[in-house]
Phi, psi and omega in degrees: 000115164122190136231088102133026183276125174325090162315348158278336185277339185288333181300313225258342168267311191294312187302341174290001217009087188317129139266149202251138137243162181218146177213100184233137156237191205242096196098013176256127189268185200268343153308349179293307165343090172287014194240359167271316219208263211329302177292342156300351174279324161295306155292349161326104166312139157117287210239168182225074162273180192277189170185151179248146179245151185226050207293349188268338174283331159304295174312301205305297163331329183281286176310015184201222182242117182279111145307124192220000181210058175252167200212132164315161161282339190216165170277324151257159204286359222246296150322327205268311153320317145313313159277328176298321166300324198267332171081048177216178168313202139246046148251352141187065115349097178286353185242107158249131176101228169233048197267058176312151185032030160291156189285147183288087150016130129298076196215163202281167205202188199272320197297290167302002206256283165279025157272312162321316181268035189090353184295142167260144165209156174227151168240146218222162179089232176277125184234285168085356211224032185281339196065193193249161181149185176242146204272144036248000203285015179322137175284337184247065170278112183331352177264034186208322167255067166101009187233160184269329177213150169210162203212123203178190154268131189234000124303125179321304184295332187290338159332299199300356199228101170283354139249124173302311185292279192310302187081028193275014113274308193231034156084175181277118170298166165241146154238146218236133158255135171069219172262007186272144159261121190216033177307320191299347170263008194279026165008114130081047180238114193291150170266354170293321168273330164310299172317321177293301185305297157320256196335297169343286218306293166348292195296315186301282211283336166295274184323326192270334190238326200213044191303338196264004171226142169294140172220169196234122179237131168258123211224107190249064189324164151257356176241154342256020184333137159061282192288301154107080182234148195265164169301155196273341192190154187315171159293132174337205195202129179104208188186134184079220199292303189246027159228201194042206190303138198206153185257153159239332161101355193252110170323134185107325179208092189235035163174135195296048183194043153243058161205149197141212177251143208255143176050062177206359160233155207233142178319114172315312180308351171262333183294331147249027186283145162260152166205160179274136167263340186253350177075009166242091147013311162312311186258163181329133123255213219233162176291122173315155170279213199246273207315334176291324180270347154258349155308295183292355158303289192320322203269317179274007170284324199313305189304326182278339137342286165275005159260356153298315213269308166270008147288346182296296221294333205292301175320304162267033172023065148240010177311320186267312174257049194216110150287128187247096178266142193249154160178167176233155172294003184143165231280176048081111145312154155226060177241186168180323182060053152266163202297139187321350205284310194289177172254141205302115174285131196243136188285302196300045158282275145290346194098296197018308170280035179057233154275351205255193136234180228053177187232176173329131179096330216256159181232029199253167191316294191293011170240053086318295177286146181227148160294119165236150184225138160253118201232129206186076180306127144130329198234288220242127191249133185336161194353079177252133183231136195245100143288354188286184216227117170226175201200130215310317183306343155288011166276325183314282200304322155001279204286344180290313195291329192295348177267355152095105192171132160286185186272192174281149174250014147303323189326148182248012209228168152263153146304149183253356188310256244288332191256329165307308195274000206002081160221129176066181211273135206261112179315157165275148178242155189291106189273138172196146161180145170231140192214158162218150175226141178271344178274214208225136162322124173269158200260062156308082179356328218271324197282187159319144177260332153321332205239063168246109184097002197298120162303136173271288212032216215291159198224134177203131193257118202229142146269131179216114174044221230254342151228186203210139205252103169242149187226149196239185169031094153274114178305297197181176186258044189243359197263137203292148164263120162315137196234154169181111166334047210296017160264301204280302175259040162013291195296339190083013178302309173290103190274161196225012203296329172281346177294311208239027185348302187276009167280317191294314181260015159276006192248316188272002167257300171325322187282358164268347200240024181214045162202168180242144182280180192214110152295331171322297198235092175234137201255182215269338165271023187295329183272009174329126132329105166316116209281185193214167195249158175340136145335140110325122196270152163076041210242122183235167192284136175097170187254156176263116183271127143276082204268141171205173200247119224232116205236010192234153207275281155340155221245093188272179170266117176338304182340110190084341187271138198259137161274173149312301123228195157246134208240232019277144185221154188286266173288119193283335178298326171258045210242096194297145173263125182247053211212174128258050199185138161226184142208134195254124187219117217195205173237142166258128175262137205253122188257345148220170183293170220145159182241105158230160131334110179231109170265125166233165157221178209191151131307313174224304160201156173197186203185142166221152178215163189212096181096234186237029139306125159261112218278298180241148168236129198193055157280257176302085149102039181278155170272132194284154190067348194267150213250172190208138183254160165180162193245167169211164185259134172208158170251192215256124145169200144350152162183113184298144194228164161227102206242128172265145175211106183253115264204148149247142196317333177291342186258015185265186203083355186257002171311120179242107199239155129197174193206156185231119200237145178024063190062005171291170160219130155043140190187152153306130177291124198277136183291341191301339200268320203248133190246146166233000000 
């Protein structure tokens, strides 16, 4: 259970049953942020740029923790969603690119994961991740990957449109509770408050009915991503249980801030803002344009959203025991879809992408890093900033270990507990992403001027410690990575790639060696040879067995779990297990490059990986015996390897490895291959 986090204290968190929220919203770059970006913009000597303010998410930082070198999984939302649900890469992600409303993997996810560990959940918002079909009958509908209830958009375009009913830029939407479409009754229901308004209702009603289980919500805004369409009225007055945004339920007024004017109001402190456009102190200034005052509209209801949510919890004395996560899906936009009339919304207005550069789509800091506040009064101690480099896909262990569990070990994320809490060694986590875009970097004054107009298509990003190697147009998989020192050099101006030979070719073998190709996304190294690592010095015949006694309906990850005992075994197929779990683990020797083919079968579930390729997965809703295949490209030498074999006593023996190479067919992997 854990990585390397005090098991009593983990015990003493599980018996509290922890409630989780997660909060990603769409398109808020790390610069939106006033406790990131923004006051330094405020405070500018000199000078009058514009700025936006956010004090409840600035407060929410102070009591809690800034991730400040946390990163999306994808640059767009759809991938980027993908991976935070399934708790993997976009290296093997099944929604990659700019694959909107493909069905979600059947596969374990943040939602079943934590209904096994007992959890009730809802997902409340933005969904996208549905797949074809006639509705509601969706194949990946959220109630079918892990959640009990949901309430939302559940097509990716209808995001773009903040009133489902009215339609006042992109027509009228649907919105689903469950499996009802129940838009005709949404009046004037802006949707960053309707969504706020479900959730209250959620919570409240959870406590009230089911106080004694814990529960978990993904709670997905649509703002502010695309229309920038504004709220019908101020905020309500208050917060929580008994002020703000509040559901009332009678079609027509089906929350207290569905009356007004529909799309029309904008934050007095904005309404009359100036700023120097020219940067000369000498001339006038000048009015923001409308569209800028509605990006600050937008951002700052999203902040009063969320300082009502946590006054709720706050209200119901669930405040200590309720994790609160905040973060957006990827960097920062230049979209608005608003009528020709406005002026084109541009992110270097604000700033938005902070220090760094790029924006969305982009695989450059800013359009990856994301603002994150992790908040959990009482555990995670005040103004705490976790500099280490984490990435959405590390909350699936996260939230697993806090449900007192290891993760699935497809997972691709570490726990993040020890550095929320700094107790014990905090694991590194794997930073990774690949994208393709057909465009081009935009040529903001603000980025690098090289690298402005700079082509993407296809793109890929590796983190190693403090720095980080990303490549644009990419050819194949010999072509270099920009290297850059992102503590020091934020912006990335200093490329360091001639500085650092052996970094450069440990970032183009690594980057091979923790994904699976995709045809659906297929890129210029899918047919790449996987490298094979240095001899192993000291190397003896047979895998190293590990038994451990496994307490999760999945095939967990080892990490932190101590075994039972250590082994060495020739054949992991004949190999008694004194457990219900092994893990075999060693080098495969590969005898020439080549594509090969790897077969398992199982008793009960098993899984392999190789480097960090997760190769077969014959986990989730696997059939005892059904035999499950995969090819991978290797070059000739080493390879670290892994085989999980879980197991019931009745089953043992049953293990089946074999594999097929250059036209050979198909044979038991000769043990004479496994090294330790």
């Amino acid at each position: 259970m854990g990585c390397g986090v005090d098991t009593a204290w983990s015990q003493q968190v599980t018996a509290r049953k922890l409630n989780i929220i997660f909060i990603l919203v769409d398109d808020l770059g790390y610069g939106d942020l006033g406790v990131l970006f923004q006051k330094t913009r405020q405070h500018k000597p000199g000078e009058k740029d514009p700025w936006l303010l956010t004090p409840n998410l600035d407060q929410m930082a102070k009591d809690g923790a800034i991730l400040s070198h946390h990163y999306a999984a994808a640059p767009v939302c759809a991938p980027s969603r993908a991976s935070l649900l399934l708790g993997v890469s976009q290296g093997h992600a099944n929604v990659r690119d700019n694959q909107f409303d493909k069905a979600l993997e059947d596969n374990y996810t943040l939602g079943n994961v934590l209904q096994k560990a007992g959890y009730t959940t809802a997902a409340i918002g933005k969904w996208g991740l549905q797949g074809e079909g006639e509705p509601p009958h969706w194949p990946a509908h959220p109630l079918k990957r892990g959640f009990d209830y949901y309430f939302g958009y559940i097509a990716h375009v209808d995001g773009h449109e903040h009133y489902p009913k009215e339609g006042i830029y992109r027509g009228s939407k649907q919105v689903w509770e469950n499996n009802n479409e129940i838009s005709r009754a949404l009046d004037k229901c802006y949707t960053g408050d309707l969504f706020t308004a479900v959730a209250k209702k959620y919570i409240v009603e959870h406590q009230q009915k089911q106080g004694d289980q814990p529960f978990f919500m993904y709670l997905a805004y649509d703002t502010p991503h695309a229309v920038l369409e504004l709220p019908t009225q101020a905020y309500p007055k208050g917060q929580g249980l008994h002020g703000g945004i509040r559901w009332l339920g009678t079609p027509g007024h089906m929350i207290n801030t569905a009356s007004g004017t529909v799309d029309s109001y904008v934050y007095p402190q904005y309404a009359n803002a100036v700023y120097d456009h020219d940067k000369d102190p000498a001339t006038p200034e000048i009015p923001w344009p409308d569209t800028y005052k509605r990006y600050a509209s937008v951002t700052f209801r999203i902040d009063e959203q969320i300082g009502d949510i946590l006054q709720l919890l706050k209200d119901l004395k669930i405040e200590d025991n309720t994790l609160v996560v905040f973060t957006s899906d990827n960097g920062p936009s230049n979209e608005s879809y608003l009528p020709k009339t406005y002026v084109s919304y541009q992110a270097d207005f604000f700033h938005t992408f902070g220090p760094f550069d790029g924006i969305k789509r982009d695989l450059y800091e800013g359009g990856l890093r994301v603002p994150t506040i992790a908040w959990w009064p009482g555990t995670i101690e005040t103004n705490t900033e976790i500099t280490s480099a984490n990435i959405s896909y590390d909350w699936l262990p996260t939230f697993t270990e806090l449900a007192g569990y290891s993760a699935p070990v497809r997972s691709d994320g570490v726990s993040l507990v020890s550095a929320l809490t700094k107790r014990g060694q905090q694991p590194n986590s794997l930073v990774y992403a690949e994208y393709f875009h057909p465009g081009t970097v935009l040529k903001y004054s603000a980025f690098v001027p090289e690298r402005q107009g700079k082509r993407r298509k296809q793109m890929q990003m590796l983190r190693v410690g403090d720095t980080v190697g990303v490549r644009y147009d990419v050819q194949s998989a010999n072509d270099d990575f920009e290297i850059y020192d992102v503590v020091h050099d934020p912006q990335q101006k200093n490329n360091l790639a001639s500085e650092r030979p052996s970094l450069q070719q440990y970032m183009k073998a690594r980057v091979l060696q923790v994904r699976m190709s995709d045809t659906s996304a297929a890129r210029p190294y899918d047919q790449a040879l996987i490298p094979s690592v240095k001899n192993p010095v000291k190397l003896g015949q047979g895998l190293t067995m590990k038994n451990y006694q496994a307490n999760t309906p999945w095939i967990p990850d080892t990490r932190g779990m101590k075994p039972i005992s250590v082994s060495v075994v020739a054949d992991p197929a004949k190999a008694k297990i004194s457990s219900n779990m092994a893990v075999f683990e060693g080098y495969i020797d590969i005898p020439s490059d080549g594509e090969y083919t790897f077969y398992i079968s199982a008793g009960h579930k098993a899984f392999i990986r190789i480097h960090d390729v997760s190769l077969i997965d014959a986990d989730y809703q696997y059939t005892q015996g059904e035999e499950r295949q995969a090819n991978v490209r290797l070059r000739v030498g080493y390879h670290p390897i892994k085989i999980y074999s879980m197991t019931n006593p009745e089953d043992l023996e049953t293990l089946n490895l074999q594999w097929s190479y250059k036209g050979q067919p198909k044979e038991k992997i000769p043990d004479r291959v496994f090294y330790h």
